[in-house]
ChimeraX commands (.cxc) that place a marker at each C-alpha (Angstrom):
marker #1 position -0.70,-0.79,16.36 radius 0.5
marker #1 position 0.65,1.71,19.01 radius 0.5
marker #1 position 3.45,3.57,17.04 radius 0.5
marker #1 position 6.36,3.14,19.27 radius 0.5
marker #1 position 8.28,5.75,17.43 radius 0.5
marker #1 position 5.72,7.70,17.65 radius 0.5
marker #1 position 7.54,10.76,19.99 radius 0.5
marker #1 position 10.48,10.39,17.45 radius 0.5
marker #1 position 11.15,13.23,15.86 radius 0.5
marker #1 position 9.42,12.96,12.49 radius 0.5
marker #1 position 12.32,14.18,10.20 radius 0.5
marker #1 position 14.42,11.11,12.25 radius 0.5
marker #1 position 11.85,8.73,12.48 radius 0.5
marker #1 position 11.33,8.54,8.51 radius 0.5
marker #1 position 15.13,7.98,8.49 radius 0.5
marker #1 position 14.78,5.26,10.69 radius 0.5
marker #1 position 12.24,3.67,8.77 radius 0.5
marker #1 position 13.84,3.89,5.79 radius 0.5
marker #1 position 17.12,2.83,6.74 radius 0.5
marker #1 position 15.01,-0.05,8.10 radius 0.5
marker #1 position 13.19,-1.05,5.17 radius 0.5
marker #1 position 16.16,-0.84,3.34 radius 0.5
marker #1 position 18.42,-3.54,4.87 radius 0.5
marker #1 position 15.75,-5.98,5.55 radius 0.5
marker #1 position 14.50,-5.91,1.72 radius 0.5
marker #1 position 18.46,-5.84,0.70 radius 0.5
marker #1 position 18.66,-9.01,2.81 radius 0.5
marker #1 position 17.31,-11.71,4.35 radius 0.5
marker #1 position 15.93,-11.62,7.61 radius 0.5
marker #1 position 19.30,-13.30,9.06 radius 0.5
marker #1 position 21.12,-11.51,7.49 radius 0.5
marker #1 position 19.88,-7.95,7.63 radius 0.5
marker #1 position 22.18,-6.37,10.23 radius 0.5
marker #1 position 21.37,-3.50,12.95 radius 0.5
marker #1 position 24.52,-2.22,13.44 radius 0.5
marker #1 position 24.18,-0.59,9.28 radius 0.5
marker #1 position 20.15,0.26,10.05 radius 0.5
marker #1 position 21.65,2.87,12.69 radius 0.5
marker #1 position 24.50,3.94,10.74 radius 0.5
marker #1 position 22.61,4.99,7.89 radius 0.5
marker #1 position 19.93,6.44,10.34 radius 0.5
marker #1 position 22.17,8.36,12.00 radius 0.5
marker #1 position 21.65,6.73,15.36 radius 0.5
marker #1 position 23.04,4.96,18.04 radius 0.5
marker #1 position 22.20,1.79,18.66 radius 0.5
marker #1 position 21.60,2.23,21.80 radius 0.5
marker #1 position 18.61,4.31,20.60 radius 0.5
marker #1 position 17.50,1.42,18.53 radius 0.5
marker #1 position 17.17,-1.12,21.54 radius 0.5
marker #1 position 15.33,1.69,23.38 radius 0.5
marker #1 position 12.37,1.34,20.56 radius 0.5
marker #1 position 12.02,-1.87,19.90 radius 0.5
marker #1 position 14.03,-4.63,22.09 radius 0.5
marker #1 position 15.32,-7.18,19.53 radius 0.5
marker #1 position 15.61,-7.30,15.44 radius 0.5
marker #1 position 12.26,-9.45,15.57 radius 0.5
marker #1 position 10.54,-6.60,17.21 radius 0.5
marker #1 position 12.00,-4.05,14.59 radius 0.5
marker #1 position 11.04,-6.26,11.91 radius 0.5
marker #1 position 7.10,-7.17,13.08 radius 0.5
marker #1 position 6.90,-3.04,13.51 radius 0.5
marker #1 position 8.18,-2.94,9.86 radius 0.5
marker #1 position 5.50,-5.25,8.74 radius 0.5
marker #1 position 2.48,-3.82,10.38 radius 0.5
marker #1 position 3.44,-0.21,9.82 radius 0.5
marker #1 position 3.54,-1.04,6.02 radius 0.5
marker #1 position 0.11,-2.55,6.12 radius 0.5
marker #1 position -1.43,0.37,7.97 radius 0.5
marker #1 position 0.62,3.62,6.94 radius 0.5
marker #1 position -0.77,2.50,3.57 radius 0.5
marker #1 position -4.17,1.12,4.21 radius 0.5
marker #1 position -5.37,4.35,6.86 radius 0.5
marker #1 position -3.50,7.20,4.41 radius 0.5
marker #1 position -5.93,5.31,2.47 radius 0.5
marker #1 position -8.91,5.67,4.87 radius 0.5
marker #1 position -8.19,9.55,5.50 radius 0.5
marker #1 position -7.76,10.44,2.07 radius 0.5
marker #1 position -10.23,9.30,0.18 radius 0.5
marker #1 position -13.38,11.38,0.30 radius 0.5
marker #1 position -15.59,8.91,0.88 radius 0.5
marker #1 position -18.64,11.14,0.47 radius 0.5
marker #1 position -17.53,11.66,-2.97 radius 0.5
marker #1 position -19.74,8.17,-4.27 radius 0.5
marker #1 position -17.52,8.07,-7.87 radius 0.5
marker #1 position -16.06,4.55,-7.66 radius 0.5
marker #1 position -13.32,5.44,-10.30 radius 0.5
marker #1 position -12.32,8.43,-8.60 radius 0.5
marker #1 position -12.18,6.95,-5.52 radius 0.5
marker #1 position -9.95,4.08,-7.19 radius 0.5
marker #1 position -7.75,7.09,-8.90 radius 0.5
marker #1 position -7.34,8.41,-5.31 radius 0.5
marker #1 position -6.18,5.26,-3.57 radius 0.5
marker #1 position -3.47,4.72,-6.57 radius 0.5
marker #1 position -2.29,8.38,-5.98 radius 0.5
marker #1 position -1.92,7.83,-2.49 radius 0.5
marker #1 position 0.08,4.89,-2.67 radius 0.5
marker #1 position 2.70,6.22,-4.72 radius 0.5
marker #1 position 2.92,9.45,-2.35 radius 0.5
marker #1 position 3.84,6.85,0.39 radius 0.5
marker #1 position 5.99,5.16,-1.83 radius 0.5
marker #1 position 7.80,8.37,-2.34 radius 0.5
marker #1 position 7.98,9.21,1.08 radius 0.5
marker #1 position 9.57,5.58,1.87 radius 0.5
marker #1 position 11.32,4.61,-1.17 radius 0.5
marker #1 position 12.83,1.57,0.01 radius 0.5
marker #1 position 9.18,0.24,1.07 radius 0.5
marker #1 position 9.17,-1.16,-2.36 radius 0.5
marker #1 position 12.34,-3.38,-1.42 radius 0.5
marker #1 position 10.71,-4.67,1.94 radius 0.5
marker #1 position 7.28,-5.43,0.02 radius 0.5
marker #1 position 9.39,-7.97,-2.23 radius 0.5
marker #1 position 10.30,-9.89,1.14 radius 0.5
marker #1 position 6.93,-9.22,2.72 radius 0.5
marker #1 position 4.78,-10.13,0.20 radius 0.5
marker #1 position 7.14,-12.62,-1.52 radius 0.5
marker #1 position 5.05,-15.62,-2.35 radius 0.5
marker #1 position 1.98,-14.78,-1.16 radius 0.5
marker #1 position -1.09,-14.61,-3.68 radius 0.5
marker #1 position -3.56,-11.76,-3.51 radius 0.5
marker #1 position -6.26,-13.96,-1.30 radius 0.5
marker #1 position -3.43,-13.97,0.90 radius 0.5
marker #1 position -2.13,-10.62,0.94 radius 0.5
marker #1 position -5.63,-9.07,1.07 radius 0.5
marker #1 position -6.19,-11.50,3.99 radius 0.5
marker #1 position -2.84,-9.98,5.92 radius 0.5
marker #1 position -4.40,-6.07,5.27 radius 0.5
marker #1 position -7.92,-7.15,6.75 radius 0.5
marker #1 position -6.37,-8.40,10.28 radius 0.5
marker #1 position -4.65,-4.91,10.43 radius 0.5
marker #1 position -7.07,-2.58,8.67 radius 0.5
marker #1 position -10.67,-4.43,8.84 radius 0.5
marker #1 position -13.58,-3.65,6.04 radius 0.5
marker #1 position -11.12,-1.33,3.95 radius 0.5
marker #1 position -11.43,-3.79,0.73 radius 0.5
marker #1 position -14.94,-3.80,1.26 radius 0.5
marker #1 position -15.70,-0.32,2.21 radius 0.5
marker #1 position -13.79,0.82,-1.58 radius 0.5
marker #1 position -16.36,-0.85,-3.28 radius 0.5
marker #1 position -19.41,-0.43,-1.43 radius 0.5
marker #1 position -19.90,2.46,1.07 radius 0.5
marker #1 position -21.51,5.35,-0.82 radius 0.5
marker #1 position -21.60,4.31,-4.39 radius 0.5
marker #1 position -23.30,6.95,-6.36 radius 0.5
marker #1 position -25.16,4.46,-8.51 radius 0.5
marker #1 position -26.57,7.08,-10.74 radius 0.5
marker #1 position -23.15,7.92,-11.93 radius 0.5
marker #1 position -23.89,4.56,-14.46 radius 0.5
marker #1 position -26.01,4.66,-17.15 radius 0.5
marker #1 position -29.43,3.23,-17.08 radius 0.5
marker #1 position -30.44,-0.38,-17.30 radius 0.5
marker #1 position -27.21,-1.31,-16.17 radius 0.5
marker #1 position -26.93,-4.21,-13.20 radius 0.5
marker #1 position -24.56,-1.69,-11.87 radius 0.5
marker #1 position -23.89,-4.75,-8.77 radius 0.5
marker #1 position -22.24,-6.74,-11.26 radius 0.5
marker #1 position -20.74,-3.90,-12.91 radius 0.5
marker #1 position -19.06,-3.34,-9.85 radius 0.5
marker #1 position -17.92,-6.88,-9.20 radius 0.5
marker #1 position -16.61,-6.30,-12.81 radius 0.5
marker #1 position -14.27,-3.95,-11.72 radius 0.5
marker #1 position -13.78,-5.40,-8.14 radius 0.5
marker #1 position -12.36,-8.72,-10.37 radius 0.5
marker #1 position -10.00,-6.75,-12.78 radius 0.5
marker #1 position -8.54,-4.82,-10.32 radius 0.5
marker #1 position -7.85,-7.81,-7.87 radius 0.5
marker #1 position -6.60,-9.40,-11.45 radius 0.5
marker #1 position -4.06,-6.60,-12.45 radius 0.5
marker #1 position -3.24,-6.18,-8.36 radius 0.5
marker #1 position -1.64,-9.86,-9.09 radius 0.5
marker #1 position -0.12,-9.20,-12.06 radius 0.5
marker #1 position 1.88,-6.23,-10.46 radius 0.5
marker #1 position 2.21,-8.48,-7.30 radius 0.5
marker #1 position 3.96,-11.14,-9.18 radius 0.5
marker #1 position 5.74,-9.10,-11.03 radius 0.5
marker #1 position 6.91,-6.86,-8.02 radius 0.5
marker #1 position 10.07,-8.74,-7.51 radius 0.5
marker #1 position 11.28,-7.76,-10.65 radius 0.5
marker #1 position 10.86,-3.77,-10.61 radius 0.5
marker #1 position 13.86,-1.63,-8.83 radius 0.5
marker #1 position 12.45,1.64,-8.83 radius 0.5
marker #1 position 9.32,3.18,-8.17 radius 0.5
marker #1 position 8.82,4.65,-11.78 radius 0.5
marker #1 position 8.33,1.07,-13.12 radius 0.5
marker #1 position 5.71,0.62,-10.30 radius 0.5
marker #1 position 4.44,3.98,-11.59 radius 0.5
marker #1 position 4.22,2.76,-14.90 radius 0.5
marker #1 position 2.13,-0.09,-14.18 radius 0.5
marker #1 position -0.72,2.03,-11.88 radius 0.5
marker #1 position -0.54,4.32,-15.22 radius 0.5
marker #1 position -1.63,2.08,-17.13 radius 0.5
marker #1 position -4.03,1.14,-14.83 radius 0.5
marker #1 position -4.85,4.49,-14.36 radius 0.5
marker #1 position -5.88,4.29,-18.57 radius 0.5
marker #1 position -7.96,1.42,-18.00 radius 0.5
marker #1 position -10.40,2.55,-14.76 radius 0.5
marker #1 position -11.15,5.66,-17.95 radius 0.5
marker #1 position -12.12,3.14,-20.61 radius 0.5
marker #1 position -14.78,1.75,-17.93 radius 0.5
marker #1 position -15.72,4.88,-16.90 radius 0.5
marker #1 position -16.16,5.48,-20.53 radius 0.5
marker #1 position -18.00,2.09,-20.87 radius 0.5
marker #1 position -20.09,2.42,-17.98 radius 0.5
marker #1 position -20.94,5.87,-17.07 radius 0.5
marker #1 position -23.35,7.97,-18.35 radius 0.5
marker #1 position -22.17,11.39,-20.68 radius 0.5
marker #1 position -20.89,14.81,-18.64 radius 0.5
marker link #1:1,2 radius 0.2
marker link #1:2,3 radius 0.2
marker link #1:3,4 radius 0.2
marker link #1:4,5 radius 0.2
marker link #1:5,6 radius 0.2
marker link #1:6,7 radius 0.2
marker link #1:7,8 radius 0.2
marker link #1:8,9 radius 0.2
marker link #1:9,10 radius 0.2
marker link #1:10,11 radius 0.2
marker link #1:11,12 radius 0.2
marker link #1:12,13 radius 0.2
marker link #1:13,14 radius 0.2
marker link #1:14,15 radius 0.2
marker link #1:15,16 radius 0.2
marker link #1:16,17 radius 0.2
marker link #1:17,18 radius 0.2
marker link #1:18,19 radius 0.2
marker link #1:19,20 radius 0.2
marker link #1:20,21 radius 0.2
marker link #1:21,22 radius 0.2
marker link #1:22,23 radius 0.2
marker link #1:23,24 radius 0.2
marker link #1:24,25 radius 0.2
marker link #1:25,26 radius 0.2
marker link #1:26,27 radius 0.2
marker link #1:27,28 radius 0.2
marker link #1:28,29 radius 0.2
marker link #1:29,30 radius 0.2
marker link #1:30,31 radius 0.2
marker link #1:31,32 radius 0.2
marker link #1:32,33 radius 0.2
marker link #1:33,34 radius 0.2
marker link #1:34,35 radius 0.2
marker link #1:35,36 radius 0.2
marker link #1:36,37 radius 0.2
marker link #1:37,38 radius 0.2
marker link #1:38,39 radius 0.2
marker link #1:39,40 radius 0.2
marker link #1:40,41 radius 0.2
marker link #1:41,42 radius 0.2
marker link #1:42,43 radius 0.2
marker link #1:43,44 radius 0.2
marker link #1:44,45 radius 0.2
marker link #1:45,46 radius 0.2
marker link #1:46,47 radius 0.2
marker link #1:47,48 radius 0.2
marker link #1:48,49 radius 0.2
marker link #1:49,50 radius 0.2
marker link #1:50,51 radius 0.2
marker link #1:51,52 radius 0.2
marker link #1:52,53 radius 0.2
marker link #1:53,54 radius 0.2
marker link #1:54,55 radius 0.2
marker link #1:55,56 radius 0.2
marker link #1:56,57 radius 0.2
marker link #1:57,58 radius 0.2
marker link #1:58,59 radius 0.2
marker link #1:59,60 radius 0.2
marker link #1:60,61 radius 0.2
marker link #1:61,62 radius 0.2
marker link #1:62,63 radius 0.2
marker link #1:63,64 radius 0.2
marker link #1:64,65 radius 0.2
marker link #1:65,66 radius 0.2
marker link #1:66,67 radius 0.2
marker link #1:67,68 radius 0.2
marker link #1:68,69 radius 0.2
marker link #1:69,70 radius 0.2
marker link #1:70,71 radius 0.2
marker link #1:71,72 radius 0.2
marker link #1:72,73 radius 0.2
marker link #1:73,74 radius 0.2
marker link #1:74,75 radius 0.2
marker link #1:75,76 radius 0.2
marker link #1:76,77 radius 0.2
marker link #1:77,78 radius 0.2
marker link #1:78,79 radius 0.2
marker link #1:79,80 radius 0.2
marker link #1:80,81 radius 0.2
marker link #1:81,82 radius 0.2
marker link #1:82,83 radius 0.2
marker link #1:83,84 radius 0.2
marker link #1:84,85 radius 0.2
marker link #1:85,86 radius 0.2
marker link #1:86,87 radius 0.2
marker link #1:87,88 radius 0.2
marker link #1:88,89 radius 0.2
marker link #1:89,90 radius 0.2
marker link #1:90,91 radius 0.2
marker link #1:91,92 radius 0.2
marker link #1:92,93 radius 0.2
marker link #1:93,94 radius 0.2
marker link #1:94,95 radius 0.2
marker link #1:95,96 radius 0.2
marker link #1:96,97 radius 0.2
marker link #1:97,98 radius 0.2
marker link #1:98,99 radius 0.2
marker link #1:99,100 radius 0.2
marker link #1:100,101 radius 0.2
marker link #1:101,102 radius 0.2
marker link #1:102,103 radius 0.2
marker link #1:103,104 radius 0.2
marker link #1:104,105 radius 0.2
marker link #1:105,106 radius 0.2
marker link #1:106,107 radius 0.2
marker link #1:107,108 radius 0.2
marker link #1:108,109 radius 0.2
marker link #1:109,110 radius 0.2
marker link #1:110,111 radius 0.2
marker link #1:111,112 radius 0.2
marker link #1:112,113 radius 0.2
marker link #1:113,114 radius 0.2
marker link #1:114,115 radius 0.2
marker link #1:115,116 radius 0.2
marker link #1:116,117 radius 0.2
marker link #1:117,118 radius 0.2
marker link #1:118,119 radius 0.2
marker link #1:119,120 radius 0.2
marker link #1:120,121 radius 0.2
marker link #1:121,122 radius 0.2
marker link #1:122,123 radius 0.2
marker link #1:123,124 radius 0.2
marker link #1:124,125 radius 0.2
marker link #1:125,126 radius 0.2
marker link #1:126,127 radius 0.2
marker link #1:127,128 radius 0.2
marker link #1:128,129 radius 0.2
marker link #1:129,130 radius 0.2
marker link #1:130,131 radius 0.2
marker link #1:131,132 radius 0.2
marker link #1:132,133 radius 0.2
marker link #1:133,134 radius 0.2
marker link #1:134,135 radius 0.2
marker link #1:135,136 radius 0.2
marker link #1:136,137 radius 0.2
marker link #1:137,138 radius 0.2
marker link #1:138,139 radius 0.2
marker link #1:139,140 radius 0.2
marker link #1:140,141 radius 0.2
marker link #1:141,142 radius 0.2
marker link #1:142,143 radius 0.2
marker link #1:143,144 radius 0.2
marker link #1:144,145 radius 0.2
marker link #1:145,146 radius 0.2
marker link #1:146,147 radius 0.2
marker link #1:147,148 radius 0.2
marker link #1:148,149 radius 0.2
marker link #1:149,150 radius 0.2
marker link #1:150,151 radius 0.2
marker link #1:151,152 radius 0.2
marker link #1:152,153 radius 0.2
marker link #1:153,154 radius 0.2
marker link #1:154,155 radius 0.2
marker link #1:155,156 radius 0.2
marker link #1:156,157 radius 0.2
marker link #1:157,158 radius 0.2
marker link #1:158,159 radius 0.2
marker link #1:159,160 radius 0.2
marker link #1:160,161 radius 0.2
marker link #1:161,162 radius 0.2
marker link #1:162,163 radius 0.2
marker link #1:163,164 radius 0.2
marker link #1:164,165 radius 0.2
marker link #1:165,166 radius 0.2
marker link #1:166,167 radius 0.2
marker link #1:167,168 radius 0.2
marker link #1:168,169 radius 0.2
marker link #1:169,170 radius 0.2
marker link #1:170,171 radius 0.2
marker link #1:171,172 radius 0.2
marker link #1:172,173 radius 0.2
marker link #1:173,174 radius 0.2
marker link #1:174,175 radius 0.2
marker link #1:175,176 radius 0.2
marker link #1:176,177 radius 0.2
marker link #1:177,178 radius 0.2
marker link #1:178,179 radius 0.2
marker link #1:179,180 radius 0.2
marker link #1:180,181 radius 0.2
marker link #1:181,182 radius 0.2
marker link #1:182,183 radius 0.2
marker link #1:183,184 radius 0.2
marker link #1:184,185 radius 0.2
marker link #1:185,186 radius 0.2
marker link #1:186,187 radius 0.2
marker link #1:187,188 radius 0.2
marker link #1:188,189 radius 0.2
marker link #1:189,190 radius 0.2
marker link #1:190,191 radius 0.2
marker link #1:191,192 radius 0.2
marker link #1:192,193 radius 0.2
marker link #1:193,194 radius 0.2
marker link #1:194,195 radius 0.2
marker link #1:195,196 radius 0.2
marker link #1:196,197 radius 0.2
marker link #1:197,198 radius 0.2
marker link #1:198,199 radius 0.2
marker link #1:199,200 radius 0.2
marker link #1:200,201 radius 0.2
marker link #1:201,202 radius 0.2
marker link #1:202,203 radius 0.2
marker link #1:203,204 radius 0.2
marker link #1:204,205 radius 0.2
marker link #1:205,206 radius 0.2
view
């Protein structure tokens, strides 16, 4: 997606955002109104309809720039010659919550984006914007003798490809409950405990 707001001043463009995601996951789609997105921002709206020509528009932007600030902070941070699986996992959890941090209220829109919508489904919306990034976490460059031997490290793999779609649902469904981000931090701590025990389980001794 061409980043409309993209010549925006980035201190002003965040606000934007933000004030963005915030009304739309306070509210319904109908309901959501402009005129308290630019007051909050700090903008006119005038400045608004220059960027993006209708609330439909300013919504779809909202939706797509969730997918992909998330999913390509995700393809430039990782080191992806670095072929440790769990570190790799450890990195994509760290930078979601950075982003999280940097757009609080993204937490509030994700209720209403992803609201009803099972983890087929939600992995399905990422690949039309960011294609190959599920894939390419579990495959590209796996340093396969990080595991110990006579391990079918493939289905190890798959193993942990299966939990973590399994405890991705379990924060998914229970998303619409949490109101801040430290509950969402809990949850990828404890996550964070479990990608150790099977790198305990499954990789050979330091």
């Amino acid at each position: 997606m061409e980043d409309v707001l993209a010549r925006m001043k980035a201190e002003k463009r965040i606000r934007v955002i933000n004030s963005a995601l915030k009304e739309f996951g306070a509210n319904s789609f109908e309901k959501a109104s402009t005129n308290t997105i630019v007051k909050d921002a700090g903008i006119s709206k005038g400045l608004l309809y220059h960027y993006f020509e209708s609330k439909d528009a300013l919504y779809e932007y909202l939706l797509i720039f969730t997918m992909e600030r998330m999913g390509n902070a995700i393809l430039e941070g990782i080191d992806w010659e670095d072929g440790d699986l769990i570190n790799r996992m450890h990195t994509a959890i760290r930078i979601k919550l950075e982003i999280l941090e940097q757009y609080p209220y993204l937490m509030d829109f994700g209720k209403t984006m992803y609201d009803g919508k099972t983890m087929e489904e939600i992995k399905a919306l990422v690949e039309q914007h960011i294609p190959d990034l599920y894939n390419k976490m579990y495959s590209y460059n796996i340093d396969y003798s990080l595991f110990k031997e006579n391990l079918d490290v493939k289905r190890v793999i798959t193993m942990i490809q299966l939990f973590l779609d399994g405890f991705s649902e379990k924060i998914a469904s229970s998303y619409k409950n949490m109101t801040t981000t430290a509950e969402l931090r809990k949850e990828f701590d404890e996550l964070m405990i479990y990608l150790e025990m099977y790198k305990e389980a499954f990789y050979k001794k330091e």
